[in-house]
C-alpha positions as CSV (number, residue, x, y, z in Angstrom):
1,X,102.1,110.0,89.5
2,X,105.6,109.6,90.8
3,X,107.7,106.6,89.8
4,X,109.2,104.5,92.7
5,X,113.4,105.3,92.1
6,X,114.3,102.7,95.1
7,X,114.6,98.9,95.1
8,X,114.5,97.1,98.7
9,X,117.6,94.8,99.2
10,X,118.0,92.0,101.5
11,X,121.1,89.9,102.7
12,X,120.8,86.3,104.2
13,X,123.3,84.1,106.0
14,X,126.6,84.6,105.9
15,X,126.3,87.9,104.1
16,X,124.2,89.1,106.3
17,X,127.0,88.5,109.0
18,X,129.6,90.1,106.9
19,X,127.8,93.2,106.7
20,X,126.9,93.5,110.4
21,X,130.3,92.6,111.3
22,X,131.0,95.9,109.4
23,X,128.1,97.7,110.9
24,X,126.5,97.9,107.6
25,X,122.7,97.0,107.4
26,X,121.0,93.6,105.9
27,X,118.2,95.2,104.8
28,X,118.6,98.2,102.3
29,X,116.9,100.0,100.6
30,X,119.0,101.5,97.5
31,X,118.2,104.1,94.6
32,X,118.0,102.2,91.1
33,X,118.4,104.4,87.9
34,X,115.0,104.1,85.7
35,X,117.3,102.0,83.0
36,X,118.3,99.5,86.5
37,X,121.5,97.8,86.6
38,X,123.0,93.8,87.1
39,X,122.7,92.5,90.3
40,X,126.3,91.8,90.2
41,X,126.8,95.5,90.0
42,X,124.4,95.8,92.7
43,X,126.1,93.4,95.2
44,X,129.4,95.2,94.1
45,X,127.8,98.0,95.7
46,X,127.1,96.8,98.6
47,X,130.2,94.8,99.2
48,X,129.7,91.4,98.8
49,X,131.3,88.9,97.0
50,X,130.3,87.8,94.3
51,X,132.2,84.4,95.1
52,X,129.5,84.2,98.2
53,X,126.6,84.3,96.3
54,X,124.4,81.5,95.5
55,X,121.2,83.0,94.7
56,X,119.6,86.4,93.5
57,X,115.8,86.7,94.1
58,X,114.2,89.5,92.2
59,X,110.3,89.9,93.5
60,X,110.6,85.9,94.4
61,X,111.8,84.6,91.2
62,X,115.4,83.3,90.6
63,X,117.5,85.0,88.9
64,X,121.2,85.2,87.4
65,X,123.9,87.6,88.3
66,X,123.8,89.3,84.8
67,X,119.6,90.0,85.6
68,X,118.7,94.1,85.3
69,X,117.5,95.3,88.7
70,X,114.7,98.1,88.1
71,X,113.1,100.8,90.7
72,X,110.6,99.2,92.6
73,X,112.3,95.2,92.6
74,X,112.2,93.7,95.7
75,X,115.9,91.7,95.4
76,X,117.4,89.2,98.3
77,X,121.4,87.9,98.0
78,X,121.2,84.2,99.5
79,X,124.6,82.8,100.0
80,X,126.6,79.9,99.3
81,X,126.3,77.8,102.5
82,X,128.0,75.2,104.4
83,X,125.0,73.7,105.5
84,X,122.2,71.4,104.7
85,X,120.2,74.4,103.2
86,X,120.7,74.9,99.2
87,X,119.2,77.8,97.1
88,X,119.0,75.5,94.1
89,X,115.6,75.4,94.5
90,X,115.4,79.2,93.5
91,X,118.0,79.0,90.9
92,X,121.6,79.4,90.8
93,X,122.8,83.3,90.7
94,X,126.4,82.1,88.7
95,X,126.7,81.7,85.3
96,X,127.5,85.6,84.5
């Protein structure tokens, strides 16, 4: 049985714009370490700012900055946004 190594990452927003402007994908898939890593470290990565951040969902669930990514998590960065839309609802990614 081989173990998934990869976790699938997706940008929304504004930091999806920032990384096309840079001709980076949105969508990435990115190899994970079997011990995983903080999304901050992740988003580091991939370079976003942590400043833009409002929200890390990990396989749907809200999670905070400091949460371990694993192989296999599906993860999406939703930013801070200047509109009516508010990721409270899937819980705030500060607090690190």
């Amino acid at each position: 049985m081989s173990h998934q190594q990869s976790a699938d990452i997706q940008m929304l927003g504004m930091l999806r714009t920032i990384r096309k402007k840079h001709g980076l994908p949105s969508v990435v898939r990115i190899d994970i370490p079997s011990c995983g890593f903080a999304a901050s470290v992740l988003a580091r990565e991939l370079g976003l700012s942590l400043d833009l951040i409002e929200a890390v969902l990990v396989n749907h669930q809200g999670c905070r900055l400091d949460h371990c990514i694993m192989p296999g998590d599906n993860v999406v960065f939703v930013p801070k946004e200047v509109s009516g839309h508010h990721a409270m609802p899937y819980g705030a990614a500060s607090s690190v």
